[in-house]
C-alpha positions in Angstrom: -141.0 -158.8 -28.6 -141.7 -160.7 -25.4 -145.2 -158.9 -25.2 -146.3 -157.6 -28.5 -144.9 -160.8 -30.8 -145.0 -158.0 -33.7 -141.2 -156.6 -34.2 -142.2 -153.5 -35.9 -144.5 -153.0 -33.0 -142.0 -153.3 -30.4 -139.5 -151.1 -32.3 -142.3 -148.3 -32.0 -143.1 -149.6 -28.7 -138.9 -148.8 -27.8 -139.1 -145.4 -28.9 -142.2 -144.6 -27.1 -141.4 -145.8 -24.2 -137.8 -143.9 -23.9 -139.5 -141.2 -24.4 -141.8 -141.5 -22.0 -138.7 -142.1 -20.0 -136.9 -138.8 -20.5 -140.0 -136.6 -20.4 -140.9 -138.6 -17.0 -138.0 -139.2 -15.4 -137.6 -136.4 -13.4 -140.4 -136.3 -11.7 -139.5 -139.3 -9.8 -136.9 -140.8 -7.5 -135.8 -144.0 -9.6 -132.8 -145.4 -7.4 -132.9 -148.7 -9.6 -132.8 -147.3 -13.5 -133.1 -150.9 -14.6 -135.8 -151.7 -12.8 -137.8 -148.6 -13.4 -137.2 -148.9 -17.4 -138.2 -152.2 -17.6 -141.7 -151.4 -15.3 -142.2 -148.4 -17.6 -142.2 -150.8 -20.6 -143.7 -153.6 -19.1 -146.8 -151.3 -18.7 -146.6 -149.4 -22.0 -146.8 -152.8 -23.9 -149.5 -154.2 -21.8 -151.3 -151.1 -22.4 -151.2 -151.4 -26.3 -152.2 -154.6 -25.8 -155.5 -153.7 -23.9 -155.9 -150.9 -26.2 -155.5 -153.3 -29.3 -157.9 -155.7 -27.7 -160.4 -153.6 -27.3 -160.3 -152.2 -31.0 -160.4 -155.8 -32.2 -163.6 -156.6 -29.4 -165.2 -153.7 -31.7 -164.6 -154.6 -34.4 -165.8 -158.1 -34.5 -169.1 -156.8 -32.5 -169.8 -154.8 -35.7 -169.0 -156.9 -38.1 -171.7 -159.5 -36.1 -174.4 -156.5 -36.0 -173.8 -156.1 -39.9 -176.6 -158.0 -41.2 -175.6 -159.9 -43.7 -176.7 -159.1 -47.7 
């Protein structure tokens, strides 16, 4: 909630992100689990975020090439 101040959000963001977590772990040498977990999310929520800000930066540039009726 810390990053997406939406709770459904972040309970989607959870489950993607420990996924993420068990299909990537392996492929790397993660001595601090902690650590690693909370990077992985970290990133994955700042990414929606970029994503969603982008989406929102398109949709507003649409709405102001709409001319108006």
């Amino acid at each position: 909630m810390k990053y997406l101040k939406n709770e459904e959000e972040a309970k989607d963001a959870v489950q993607q992100v420990f996924e993420k977590a068990i299909n990537e772990l392996g492929k790397y040498k993660v001595d601090y689990f902690k650590s690693w977990i909370y990077m992985v999310a970290k990133n994955h929520c700042l990414m929606k975020l970029r994503d969603k800000g982008k989406i929102t930066k398109e949709i507003t540039e649409q709405l102001l090439s709409t001319p108006a009726e």
